[in-house]
C-alpha positions in Angstrom: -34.3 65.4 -108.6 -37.1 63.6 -106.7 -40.5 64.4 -105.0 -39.0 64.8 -101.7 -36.5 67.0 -102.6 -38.6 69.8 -105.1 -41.2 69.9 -102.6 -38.6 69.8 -99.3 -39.2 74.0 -99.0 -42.7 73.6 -99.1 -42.9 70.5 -96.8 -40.8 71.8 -94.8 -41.6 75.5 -93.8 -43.4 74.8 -90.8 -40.2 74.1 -89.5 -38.1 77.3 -90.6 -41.3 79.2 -89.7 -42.2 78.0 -86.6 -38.7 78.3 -84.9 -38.0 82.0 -85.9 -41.7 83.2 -84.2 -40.5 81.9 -80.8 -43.3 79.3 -80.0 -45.0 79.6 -76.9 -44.9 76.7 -74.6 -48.1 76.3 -72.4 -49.9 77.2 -75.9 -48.2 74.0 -78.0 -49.0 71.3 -74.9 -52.4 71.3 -76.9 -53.6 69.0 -79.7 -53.9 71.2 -82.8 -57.6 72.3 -83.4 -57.1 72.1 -87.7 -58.7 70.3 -89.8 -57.8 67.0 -90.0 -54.6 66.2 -92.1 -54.2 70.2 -91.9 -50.9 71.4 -90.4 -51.4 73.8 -87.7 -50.2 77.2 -88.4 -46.8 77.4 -87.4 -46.7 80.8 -86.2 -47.9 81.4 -82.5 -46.7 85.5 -82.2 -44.3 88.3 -83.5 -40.7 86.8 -84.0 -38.9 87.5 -81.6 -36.0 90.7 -82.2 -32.2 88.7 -81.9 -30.9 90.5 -78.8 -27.8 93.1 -80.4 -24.5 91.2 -79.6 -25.4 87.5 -78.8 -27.3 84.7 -80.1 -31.2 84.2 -80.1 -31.6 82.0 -76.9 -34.7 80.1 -76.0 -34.2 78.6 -72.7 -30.6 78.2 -73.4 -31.5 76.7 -76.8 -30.2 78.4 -79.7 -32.6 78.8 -82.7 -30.4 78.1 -85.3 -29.1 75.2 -83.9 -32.6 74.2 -83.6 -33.4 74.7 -87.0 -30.9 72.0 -87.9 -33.9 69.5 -87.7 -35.0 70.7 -91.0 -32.3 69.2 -93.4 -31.3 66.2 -90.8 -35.0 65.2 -90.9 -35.1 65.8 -94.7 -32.2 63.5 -95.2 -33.9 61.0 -92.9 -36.6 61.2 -95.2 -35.0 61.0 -98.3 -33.1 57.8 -97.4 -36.5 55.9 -96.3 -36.6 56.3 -92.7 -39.6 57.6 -92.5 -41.6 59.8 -94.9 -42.0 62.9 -91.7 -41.8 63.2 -88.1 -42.8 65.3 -85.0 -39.8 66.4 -82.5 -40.8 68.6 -79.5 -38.2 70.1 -77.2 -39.0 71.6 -73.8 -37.0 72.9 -70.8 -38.4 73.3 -67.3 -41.4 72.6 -68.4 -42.3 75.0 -71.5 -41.9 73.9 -75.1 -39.5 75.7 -77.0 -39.6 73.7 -80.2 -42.5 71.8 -82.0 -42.3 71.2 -85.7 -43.4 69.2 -88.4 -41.3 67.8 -91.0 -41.9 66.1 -94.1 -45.3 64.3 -95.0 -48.0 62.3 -93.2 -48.3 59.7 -96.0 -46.5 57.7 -97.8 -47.0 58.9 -100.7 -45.6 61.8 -99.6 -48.9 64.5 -100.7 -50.1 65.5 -97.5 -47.5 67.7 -95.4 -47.2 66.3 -91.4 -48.9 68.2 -89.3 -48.0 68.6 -85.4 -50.6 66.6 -84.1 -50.4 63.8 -86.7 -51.4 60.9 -84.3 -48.7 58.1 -84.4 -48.4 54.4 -83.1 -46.0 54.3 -79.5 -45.5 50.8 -79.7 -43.1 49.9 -76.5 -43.6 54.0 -75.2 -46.6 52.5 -74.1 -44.4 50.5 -71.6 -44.1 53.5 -69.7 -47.4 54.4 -69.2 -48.2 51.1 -67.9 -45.2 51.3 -65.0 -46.7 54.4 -64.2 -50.2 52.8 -63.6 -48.3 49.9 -61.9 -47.0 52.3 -59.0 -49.8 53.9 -58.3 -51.4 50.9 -57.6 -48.1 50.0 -55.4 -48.1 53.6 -53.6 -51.7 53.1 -52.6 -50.5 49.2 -51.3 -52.8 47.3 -53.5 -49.5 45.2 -54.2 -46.0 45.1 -53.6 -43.2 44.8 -56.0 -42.1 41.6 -54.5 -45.3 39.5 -54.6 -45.3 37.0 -56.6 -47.6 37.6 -59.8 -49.3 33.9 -58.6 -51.0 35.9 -56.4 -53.3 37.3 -59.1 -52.6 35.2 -61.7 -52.9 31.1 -61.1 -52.5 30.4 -65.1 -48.9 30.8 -64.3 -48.4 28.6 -61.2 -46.9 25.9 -62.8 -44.0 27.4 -64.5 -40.8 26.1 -65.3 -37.9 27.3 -66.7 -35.8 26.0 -69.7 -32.4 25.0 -69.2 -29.6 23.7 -71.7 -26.7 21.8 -71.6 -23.7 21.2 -74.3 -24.9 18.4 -76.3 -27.8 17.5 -74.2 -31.4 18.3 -75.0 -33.5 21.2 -73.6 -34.9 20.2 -70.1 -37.4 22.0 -68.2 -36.5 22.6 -64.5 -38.4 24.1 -61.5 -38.2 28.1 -60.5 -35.8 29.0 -58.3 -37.7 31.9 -57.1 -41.5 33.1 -57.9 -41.4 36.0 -60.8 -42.7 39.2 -58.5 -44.5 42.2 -60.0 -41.1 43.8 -60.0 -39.4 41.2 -62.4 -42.4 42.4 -65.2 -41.5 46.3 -64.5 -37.7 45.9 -65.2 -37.9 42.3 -67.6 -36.0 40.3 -65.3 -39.1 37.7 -66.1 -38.0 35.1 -68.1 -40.6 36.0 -70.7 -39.4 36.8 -73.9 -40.2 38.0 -77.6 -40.6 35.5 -79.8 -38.2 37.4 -82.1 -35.0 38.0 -80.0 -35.4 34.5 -78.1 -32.0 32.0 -78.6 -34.3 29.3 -77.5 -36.2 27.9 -80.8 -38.0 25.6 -78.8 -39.7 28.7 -76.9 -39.9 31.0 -79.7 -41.8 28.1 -81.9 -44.5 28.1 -78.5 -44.8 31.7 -78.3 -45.7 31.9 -82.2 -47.7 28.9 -82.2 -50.2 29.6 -78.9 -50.4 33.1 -80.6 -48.7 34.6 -77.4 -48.3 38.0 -78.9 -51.5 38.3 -80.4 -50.1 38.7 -83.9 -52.4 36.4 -86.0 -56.1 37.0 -84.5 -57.5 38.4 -81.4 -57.3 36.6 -78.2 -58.4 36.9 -74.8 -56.5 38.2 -71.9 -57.3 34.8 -69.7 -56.6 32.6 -72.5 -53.2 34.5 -73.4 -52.2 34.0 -69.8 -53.6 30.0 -69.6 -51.5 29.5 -73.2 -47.9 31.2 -71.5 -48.4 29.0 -68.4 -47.6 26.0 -70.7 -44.5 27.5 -72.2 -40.9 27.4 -70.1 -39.4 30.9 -69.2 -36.1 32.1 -70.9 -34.2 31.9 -67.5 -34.2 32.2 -63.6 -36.4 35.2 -62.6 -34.5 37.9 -61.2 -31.0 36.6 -62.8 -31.0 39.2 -65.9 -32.6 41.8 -68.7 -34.6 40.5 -71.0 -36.9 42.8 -73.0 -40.0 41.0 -73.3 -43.7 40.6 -72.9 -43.1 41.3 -69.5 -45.4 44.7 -69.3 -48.0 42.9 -71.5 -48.5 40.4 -68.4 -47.8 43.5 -66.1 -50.7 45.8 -67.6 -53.1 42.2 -67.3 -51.9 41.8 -63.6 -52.7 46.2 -64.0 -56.5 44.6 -64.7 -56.4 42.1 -62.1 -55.5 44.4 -59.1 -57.8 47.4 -60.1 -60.9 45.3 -60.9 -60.9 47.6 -64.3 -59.8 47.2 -67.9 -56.3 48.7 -68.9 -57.8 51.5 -71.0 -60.3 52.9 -68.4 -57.6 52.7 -65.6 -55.1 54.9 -67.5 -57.7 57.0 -68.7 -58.8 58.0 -65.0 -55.8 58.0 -63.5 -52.9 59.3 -66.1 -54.5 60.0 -69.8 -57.6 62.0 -68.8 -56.3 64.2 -66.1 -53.1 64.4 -68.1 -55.2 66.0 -70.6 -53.9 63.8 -73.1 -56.8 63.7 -75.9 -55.4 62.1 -78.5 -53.9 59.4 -76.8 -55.3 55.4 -76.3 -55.7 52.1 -77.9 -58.5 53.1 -80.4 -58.3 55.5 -83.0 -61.5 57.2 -83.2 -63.3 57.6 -86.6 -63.0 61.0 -86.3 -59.2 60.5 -86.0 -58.1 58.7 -88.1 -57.2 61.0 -91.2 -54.2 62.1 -88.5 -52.6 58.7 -88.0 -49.0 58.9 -90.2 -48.2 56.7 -92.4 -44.9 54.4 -92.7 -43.1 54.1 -96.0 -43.2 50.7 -95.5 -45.6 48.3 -93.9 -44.9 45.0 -91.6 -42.7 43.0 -93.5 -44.0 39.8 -92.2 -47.8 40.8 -91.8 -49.7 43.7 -92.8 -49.7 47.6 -92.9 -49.1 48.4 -88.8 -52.2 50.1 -87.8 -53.4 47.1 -88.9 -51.3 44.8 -87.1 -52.0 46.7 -83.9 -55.9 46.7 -84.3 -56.4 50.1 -83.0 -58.8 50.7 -86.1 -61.4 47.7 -84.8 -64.2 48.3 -82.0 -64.0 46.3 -78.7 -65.2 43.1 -80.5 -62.4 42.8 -83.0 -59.6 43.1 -80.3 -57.3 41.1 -78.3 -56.5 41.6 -74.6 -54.7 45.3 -74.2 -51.1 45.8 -74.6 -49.4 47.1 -71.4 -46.3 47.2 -73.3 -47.6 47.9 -77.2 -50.4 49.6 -79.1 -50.8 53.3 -77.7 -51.1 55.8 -80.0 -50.6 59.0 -79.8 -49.1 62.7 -80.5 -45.8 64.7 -79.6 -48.2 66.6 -77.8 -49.6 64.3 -75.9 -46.7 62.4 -74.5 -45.0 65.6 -74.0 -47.1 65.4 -71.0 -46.4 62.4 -69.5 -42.9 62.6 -70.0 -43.1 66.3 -68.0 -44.8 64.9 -65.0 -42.4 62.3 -64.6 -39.4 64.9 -65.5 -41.3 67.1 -62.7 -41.4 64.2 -60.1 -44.5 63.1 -60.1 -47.0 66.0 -60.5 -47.9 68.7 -63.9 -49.6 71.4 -63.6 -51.0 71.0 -60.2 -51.4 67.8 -60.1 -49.7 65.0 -58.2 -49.9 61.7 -59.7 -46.8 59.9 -58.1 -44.8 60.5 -55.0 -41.7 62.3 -55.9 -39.5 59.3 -54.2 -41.3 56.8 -56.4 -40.9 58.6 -59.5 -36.8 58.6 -58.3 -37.0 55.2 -57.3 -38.3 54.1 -61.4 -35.2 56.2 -62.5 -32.9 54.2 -60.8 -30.9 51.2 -62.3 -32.7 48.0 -61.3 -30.3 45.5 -63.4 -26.8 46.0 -61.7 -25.1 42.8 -61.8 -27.3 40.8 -64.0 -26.7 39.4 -67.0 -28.7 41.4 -69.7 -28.8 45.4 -70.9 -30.8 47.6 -72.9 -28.0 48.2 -75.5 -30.4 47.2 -78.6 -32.9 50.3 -77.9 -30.4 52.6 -75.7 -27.0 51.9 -77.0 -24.2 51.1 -74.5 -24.2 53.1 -71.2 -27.6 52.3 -70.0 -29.3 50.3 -67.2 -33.1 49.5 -66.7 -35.6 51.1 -64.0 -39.4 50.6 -63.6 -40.7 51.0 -67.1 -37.6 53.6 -68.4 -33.7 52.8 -69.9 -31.6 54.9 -67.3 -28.3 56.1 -67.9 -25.5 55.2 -66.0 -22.6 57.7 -66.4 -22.2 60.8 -68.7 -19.6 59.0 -71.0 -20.5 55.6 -72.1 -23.8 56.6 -74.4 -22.8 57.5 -78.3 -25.0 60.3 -77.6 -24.6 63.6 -75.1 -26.7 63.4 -72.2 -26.5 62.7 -68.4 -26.4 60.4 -65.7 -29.7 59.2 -64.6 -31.4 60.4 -67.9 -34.2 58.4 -68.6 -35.4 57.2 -72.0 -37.7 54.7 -74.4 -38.7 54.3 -78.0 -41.2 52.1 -79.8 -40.8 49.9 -82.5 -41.8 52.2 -85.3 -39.8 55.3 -84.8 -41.2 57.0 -82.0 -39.0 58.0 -78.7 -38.4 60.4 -75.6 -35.6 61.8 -73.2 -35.9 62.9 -69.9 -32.8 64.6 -68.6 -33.4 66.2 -64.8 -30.3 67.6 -64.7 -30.7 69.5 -67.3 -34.4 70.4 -67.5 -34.9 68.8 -71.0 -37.7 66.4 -72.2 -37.4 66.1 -76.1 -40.3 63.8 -78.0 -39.4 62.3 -81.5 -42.6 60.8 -83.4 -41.8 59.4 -86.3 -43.6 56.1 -88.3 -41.4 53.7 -89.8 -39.9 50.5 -89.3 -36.2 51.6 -90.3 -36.6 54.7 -88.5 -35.4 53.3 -84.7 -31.6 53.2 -83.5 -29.9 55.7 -86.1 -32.6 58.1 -85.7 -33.2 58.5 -82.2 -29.7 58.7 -81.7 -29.6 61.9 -84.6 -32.2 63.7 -82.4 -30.6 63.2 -79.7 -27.0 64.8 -81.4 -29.5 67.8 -82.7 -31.2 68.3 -79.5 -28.0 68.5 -77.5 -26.1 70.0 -79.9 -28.6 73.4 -79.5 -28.4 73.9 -76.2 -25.6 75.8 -75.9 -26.1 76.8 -71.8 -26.5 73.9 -69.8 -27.4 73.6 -66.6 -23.9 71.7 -65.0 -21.7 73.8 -66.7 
């Protein structure tokens, strides 16, 4: 028997706890005030009596089915996924589940509290879109300008093109890229690591495009990319990229104002989302969870990020990587878009914009989002949309909206059904399998839906 399983009751009782007190929504949307590396007491009020005759609903949520979680996420564990996670569920708006499961660390001593803080990775891409269109409802750009406009490093682009038996040759643009090609990746930038073209994934690794060997400079990261040829024709298919990195740039451009301070004023702050940015404070940083494993081609991921280095030690900000952040937290975000466009009081975006990023921006290209969605799912501004209720391998609805990051972490946003559920969990492993497991649990505990 090993560690994970002789200690799974104890690790694992803010689960079982937590679901039979009946947690209080408005009262969870707030980081934990513990300790640091303390779990949060799980119990929020009296349990709540089981009605005589029926099951213990929560919003249409069943507790037991909710309580499922426990031995999935202890399996999860147990296989290496991850060594704990966060999940928060809420409907219309109030949290009806937030647990902790499993351990912050890897060595798998210190139980996971709710507000461990965790790396978002591409959920930062999001965020960024979000910035983007404000900045597009208040006409400081359009989505069809061409990113020139702002950026002149990238006027001479070309685009690779290959023939059968012939050598790579570089031939002109048929069209600009436009501010909307970096919100839906219909660029022709790429990642180094999913690029066919060898020639273009060599460049990308070489000028230090992603900023994974030292820092670099926003300005030189754009006057190193305008020397490298794009994937494709802009506007002729998906390609998830560095598109957002160059959108949250452009972000800079626009604004007159650095990434961080921008989302700070204008989404983090007001949000009230006080764990979340680029940085991990000192004070902080006993909360960040741990992977079982570390990069397997550099170093551990915090690391790899930079988020524990001061201003000086950094490379331009990621629009599309290196938030972190709690289930908390981006709970938050992903309400206000779930509401329309405004949380508690607040609007932020237009209802019709916030509509307008949920809609499929990809039909007829070449190009999906099947690596991070599965099949069934187009691409909006910033979000994986789903296209009809059948083709996903997991239950959900048309038009849900959903992203994940790299290490484990993920949301859903389903509007017809009133549901936003947060995963958090650190891990390289812990992406496609998982998500799609919360997604089964989640969905699998609602037992009244709204379109029934």
């Amino acid at each position: 028997m090993n560690q994970f399983t002789t200690s799974r009751r104890a690790a694992f009782a803010v689960g079982m706890t937590g679901l039979a007190a009946g947690l209080a929504g408005p009262a969870l949307a707030q980081p934990s005030t513990q300790p640091s590396g303390t779990p949060p007491h799980p119990h929020r009020g009296p349990m709540r009596p089981r009605p005589p005759g029926g099951p213990d609903l929560i919003r249409g949520f069943s507790r037991e089915r909710l309580a499922r979680m426990e031995r999935a996420f202890a399996d999860e564990a147990e296989r290496g996924s991850f060594a704990g996670c966060v999940a928060l569920v809420a409907r219309e708006g109030e949290i009806i589940h937030h647990e902790a499961y499993g351990h912050q660390d890897a060595a798998r001593t210190k139980p996971m509290p709710r507000d461990a803080i965790f790396l978002q990775a591409s959920m930062t891409k999001p965020m960024t879109s979000a910035a983007a269109m404000m900045l597009v409802e208040e006409g400081r750009m359009k989505l069809g300008d061409p990113i020139t406009r702002w950026m002149p490093e990238l006027a001479n682009l070309k685009v690779e093109r290959s023939r059968d038996g012939q050598p790579p040759e570089e031939v002109a643009l048929e069209r600009p890229v436009t501010v909307q090609d970096l919100l839906r990746h219909t660029s022709g930038f790429a990642y180094s690591n999913a690029v066919p073209s060898e020639r273009i994934r060599d460049a990308y690794r070489e000028q230090n495009i992603e900023a994974g060997r030292e820092a670099i400079t926003g300005d030189e990261m754009l006057r190193r990319l305008g020397g490298i040829p794009l994937a494709f024709q802009p506007g002729t298919m998906f390609f998830y990229s560095i598109s957002t990195d160059v959108l949250g740039l452009l972000i800079e451009r626009v604004a007159g104002q650095r990434l961080d301070r921008l989302l700070q004023e204008r989404l983090i702050g007001p949000l009230g989302m006080r764990d979340t940015a680029w940085f991990v404070e000192p004070g902080k940083r006993a909360r960040l969870a741990e992977s079982p494993t570390t990069d397997p081609q550099t170093e551990p991921m915090w690391r790899a990020y930079r988020i524990l280095e001061d201003d000086a030690g950094r490379s331009y900000l990621k629009g599309g990587a290196g938030l972190v952040s709690t289930a908390a937290d981006y709970f938050r975000f992903a309400q206000m878009i779930a509401n329309g466009g405004h949380f508690e009081g607040r609007r932020y975006l237009a209802a019709p914009v916030v509509n307008y990023m949920l809609s499929n921006h990809i039909q007829g290209m070449g190009g999906s989002p099947t690596a991070s969605t599965g099949p069934g799912y187009g691409f909006g501004l910033g979000f994986a949309v789903r296209l009809q209720d059948g083709l996903g391998v997991a239950p959900g609805s048309r038009g849900d909206a959903m992203w994940a990051g790299a290490w484990g972490t993920s949301f859903t946003i389903d509007r017809a059904e009133g549901l936003v559920g947060i995963l958090m969990a650190q891990g390289p492993s812990a992406r496609g399998q998982t998500r799609m497991l919360f997604k089964n649990l989640v969905y699998g505990a609602m037992v009244e839906s709204r379109r029934a």
